[in-house]
Every structure is written in structure tokens, then in C-alpha cells.
VEXMI-7597 format. One record per atom (N, C-alpha, C, O): atom name; x, y, z. Coordinates in pm, whole numbers, plus 50000, padded with zeros to 5 digits. Example, Ala and Ser with C-alpha at 12.3 -4.5 7.8 and 13.67 -1.06 7.14 Angstrom:
<rs>
> atom | xx | yy | zz
> N | 51319 | 49431 | 50780
> CA | 51230 | 49550 | 50780
> C | 51320 | 49670 | 50780
> O | 51424 | 49668 | 50846
> N | 51285 | 49775 | 50708
> CA | 51367 | 49894 | 50714
> C | 51290 | 50003 | 50787
> O | 51341 | 50114 | 50804
</rs>
This chain:
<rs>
> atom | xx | yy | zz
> N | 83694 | 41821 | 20062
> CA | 83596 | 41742 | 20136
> C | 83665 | 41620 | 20195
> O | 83743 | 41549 | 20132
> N | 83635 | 41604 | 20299
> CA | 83669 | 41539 | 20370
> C | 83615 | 41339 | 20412
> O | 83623 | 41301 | 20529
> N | 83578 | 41263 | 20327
> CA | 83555 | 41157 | 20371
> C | 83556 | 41087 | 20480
> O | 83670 | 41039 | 20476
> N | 83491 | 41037 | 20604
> CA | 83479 | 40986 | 20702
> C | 83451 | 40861 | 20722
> O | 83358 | 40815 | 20655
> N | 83524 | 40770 | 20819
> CA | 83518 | 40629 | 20823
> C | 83402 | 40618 | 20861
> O | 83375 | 40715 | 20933
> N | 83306 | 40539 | 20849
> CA | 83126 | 40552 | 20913
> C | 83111 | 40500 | 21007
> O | 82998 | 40513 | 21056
> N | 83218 | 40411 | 21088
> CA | 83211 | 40367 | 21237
> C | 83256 | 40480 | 21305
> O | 83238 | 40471 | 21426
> N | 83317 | 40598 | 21262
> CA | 83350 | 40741 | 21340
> C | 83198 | 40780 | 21403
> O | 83171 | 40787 | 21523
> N | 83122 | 40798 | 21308
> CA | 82980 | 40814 | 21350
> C | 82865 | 40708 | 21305
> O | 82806 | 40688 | 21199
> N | 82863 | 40675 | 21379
> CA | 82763 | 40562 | 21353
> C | 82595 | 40635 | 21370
> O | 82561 | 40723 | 21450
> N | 82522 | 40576 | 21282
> CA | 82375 | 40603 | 21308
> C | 82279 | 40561 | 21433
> O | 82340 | 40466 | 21483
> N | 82195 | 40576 | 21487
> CA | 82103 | 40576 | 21584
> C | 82025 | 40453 | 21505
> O | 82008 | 40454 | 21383
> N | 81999 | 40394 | 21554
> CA | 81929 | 40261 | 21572
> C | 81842 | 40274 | 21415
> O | 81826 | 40389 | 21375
> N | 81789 | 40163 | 21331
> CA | 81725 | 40202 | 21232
> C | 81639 | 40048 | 21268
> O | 81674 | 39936 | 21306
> N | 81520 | 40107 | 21234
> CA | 81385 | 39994 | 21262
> C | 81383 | 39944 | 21146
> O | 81433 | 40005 | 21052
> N | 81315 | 39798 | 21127
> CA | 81240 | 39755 | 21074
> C | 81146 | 39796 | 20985
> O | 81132 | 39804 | 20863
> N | 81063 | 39829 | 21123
> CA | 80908 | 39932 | 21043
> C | 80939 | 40093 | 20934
> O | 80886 | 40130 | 20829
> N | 81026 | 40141 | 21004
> CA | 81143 | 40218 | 20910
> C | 81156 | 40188 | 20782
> O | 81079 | 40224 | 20693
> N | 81250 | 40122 | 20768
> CA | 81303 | 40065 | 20643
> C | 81156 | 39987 | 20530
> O | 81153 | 39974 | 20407
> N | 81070 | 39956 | 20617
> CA | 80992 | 39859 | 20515
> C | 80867 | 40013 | 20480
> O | 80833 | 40024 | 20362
> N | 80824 | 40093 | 20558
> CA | 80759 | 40246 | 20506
> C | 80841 | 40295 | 20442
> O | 80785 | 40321 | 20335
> N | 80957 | 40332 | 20437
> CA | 81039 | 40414 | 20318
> C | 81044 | 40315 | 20183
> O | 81013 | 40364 | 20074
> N | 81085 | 40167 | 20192
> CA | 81095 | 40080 | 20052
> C | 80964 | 40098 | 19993
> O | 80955 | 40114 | 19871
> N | 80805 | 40098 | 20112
> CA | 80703 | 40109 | 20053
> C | 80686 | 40272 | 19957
> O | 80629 | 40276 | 19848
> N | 80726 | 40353 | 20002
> CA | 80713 | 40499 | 19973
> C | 80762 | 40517 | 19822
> O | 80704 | 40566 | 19725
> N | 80917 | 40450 | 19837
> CA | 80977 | 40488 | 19744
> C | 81015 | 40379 | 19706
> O | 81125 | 40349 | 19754
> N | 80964 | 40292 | 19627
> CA | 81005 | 40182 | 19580
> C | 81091 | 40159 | 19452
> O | 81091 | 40247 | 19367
> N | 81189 | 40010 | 19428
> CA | 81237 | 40015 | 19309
> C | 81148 | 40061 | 19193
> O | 81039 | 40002 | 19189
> N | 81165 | 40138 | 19113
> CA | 81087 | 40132 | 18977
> C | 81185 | 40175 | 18848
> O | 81303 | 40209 | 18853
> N | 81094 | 40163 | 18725
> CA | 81184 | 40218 | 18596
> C | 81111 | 40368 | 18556
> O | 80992 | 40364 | 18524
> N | 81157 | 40454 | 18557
> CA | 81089 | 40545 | 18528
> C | 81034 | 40583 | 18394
> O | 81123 | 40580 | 18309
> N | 80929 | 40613 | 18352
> CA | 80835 | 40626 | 18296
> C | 80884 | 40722 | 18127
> O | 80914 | 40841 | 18127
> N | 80881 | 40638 | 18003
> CA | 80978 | 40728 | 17918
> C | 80913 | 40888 | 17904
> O | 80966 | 40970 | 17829
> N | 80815 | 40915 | 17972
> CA | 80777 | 41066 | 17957
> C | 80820 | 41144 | 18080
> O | 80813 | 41266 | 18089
> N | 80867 | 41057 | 18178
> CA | 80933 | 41134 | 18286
> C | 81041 | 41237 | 18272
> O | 81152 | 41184 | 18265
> N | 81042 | 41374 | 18266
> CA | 81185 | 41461 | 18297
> C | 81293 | 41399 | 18379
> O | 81294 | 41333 | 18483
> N | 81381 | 41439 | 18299
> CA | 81506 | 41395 | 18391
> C | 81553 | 41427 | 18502
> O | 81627 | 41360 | 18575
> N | 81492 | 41577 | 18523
> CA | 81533 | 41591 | 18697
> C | 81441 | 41522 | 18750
> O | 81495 | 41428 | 18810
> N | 81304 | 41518 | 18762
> CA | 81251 | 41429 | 18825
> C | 81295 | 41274 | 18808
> O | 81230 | 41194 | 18875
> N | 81364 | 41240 | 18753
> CA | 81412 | 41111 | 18769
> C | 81533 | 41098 | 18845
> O | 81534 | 41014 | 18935
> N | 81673 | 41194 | 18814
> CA | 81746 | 41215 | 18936
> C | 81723 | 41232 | 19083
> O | 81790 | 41188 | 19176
> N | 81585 | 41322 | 19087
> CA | 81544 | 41305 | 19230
> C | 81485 | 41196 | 19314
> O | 81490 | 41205 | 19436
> N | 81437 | 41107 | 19262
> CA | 81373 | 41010 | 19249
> C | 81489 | 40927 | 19301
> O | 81488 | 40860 | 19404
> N | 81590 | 40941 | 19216
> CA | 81684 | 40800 | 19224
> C | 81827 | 40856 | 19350
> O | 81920 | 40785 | 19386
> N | 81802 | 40988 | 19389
> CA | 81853 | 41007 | 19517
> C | 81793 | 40983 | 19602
> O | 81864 | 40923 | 19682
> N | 81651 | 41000 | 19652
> CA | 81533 | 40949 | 19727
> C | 81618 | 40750 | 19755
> O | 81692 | 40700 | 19839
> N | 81556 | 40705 | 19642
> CA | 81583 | 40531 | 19661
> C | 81734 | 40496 | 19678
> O | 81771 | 40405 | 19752
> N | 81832 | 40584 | 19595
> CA | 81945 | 40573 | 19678
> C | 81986 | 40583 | 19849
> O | 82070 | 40519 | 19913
> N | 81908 | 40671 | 19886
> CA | 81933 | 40667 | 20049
> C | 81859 | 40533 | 20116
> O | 81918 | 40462 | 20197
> N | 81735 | 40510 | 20077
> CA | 81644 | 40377 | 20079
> C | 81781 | 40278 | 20093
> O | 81801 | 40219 | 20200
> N | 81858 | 40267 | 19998
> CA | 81927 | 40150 | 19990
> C | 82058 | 40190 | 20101
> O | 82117 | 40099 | 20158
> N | 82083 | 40288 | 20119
> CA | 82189 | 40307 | 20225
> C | 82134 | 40275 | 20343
> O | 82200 | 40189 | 20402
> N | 82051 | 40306 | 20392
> CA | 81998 | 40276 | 20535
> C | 81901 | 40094 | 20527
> O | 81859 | 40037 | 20628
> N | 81889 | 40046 | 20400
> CA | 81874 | 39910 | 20424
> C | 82050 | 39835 | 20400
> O | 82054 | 39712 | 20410
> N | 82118 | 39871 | 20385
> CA | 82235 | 39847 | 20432
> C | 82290 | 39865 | 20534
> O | 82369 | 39777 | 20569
> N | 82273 | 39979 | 20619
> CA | 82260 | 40019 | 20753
> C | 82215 | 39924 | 20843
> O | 82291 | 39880 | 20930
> N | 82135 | 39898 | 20836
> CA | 82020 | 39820 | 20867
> C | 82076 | 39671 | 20871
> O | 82068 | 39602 | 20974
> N | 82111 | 39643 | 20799
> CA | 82153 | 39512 | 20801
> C | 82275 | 39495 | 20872
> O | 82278 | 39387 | 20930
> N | 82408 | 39586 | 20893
> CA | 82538 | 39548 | 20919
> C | 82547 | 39603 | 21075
> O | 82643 | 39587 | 21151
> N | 82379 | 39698 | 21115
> CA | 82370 | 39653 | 21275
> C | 82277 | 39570 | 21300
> O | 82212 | 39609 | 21397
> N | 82230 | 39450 | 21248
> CA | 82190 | 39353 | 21292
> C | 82287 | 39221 | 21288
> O | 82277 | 39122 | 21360
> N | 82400 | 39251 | 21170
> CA | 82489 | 39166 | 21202
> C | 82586 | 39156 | 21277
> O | 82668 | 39064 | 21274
> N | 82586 | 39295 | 21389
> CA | 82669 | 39381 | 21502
> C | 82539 | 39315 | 21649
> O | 82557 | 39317 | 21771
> N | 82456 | 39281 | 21597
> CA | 82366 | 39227 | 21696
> C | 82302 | 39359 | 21816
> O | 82264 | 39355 | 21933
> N | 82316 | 39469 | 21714
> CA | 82253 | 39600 | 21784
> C | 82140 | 39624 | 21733
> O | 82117 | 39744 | 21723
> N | 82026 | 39530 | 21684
> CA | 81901 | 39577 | 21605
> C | 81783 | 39561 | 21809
> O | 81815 | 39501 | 21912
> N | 81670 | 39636 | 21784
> CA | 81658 | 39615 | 21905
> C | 81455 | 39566 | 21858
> O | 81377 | 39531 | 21947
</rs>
């Protein structure tokens, strides 16, 4: 597998309204001690991407490409 620098491909514009419906969707939480564990792995890949694209998010607004 091959790793890629992420300015090779950069993402398509990411909103605001975006980012604040997905944090709402899938928000930080602790999961629940009766929760299964795959459902908690899935869960925490879900909010893992949440946090990639509010990182996203932020380092093209500090590129001054937010629109």
C-alpha cells in the first residue's frame, strides 16, 4: 500500500454547514458499558472521519480557500 502526500489530491471544498450536520449526527460520546464492541468500532470510525474532515476543514481555511 501505497501512502499519498494529501496535497497530491486535495479534497473539494468542505462547508461549514457540512462539518457542523455530521459533528451533530455523530457526536463525541463514551459508549455505553452494554454496547458490543463492533458497534463501538463502527461508531468510532464514523467520528474518526468527523475529525478528519474538521481538520480538513480547517487547514483550507487557513489556505484561505473556504468559500
Amino acid at each position: 500500500m501505497t501512502i499519498r502526500n494529501q496535497d497530491e489530491n486535495p479534497l473539494p471544498h468542505i462547508s461549514r454547514e457540512l462539518i457542523a450536520a455530521l459533528d451533530n449526527r455523530f457526536p463525541e460520546r463514551c459508549p455505553d458499558v452494554n454496547t458490543e464492541e463492533r458497534v463501538i468500532w463502527f461508531y468510532s470510525g464514523q467520528r474518526a472521519m468527523v475529525r478528519f474532515l474538521i481538520d480538513q476543514f480547517a487547514r483550507q481555511n487557513e489556505l484561505g480557500t473556504e468559500k
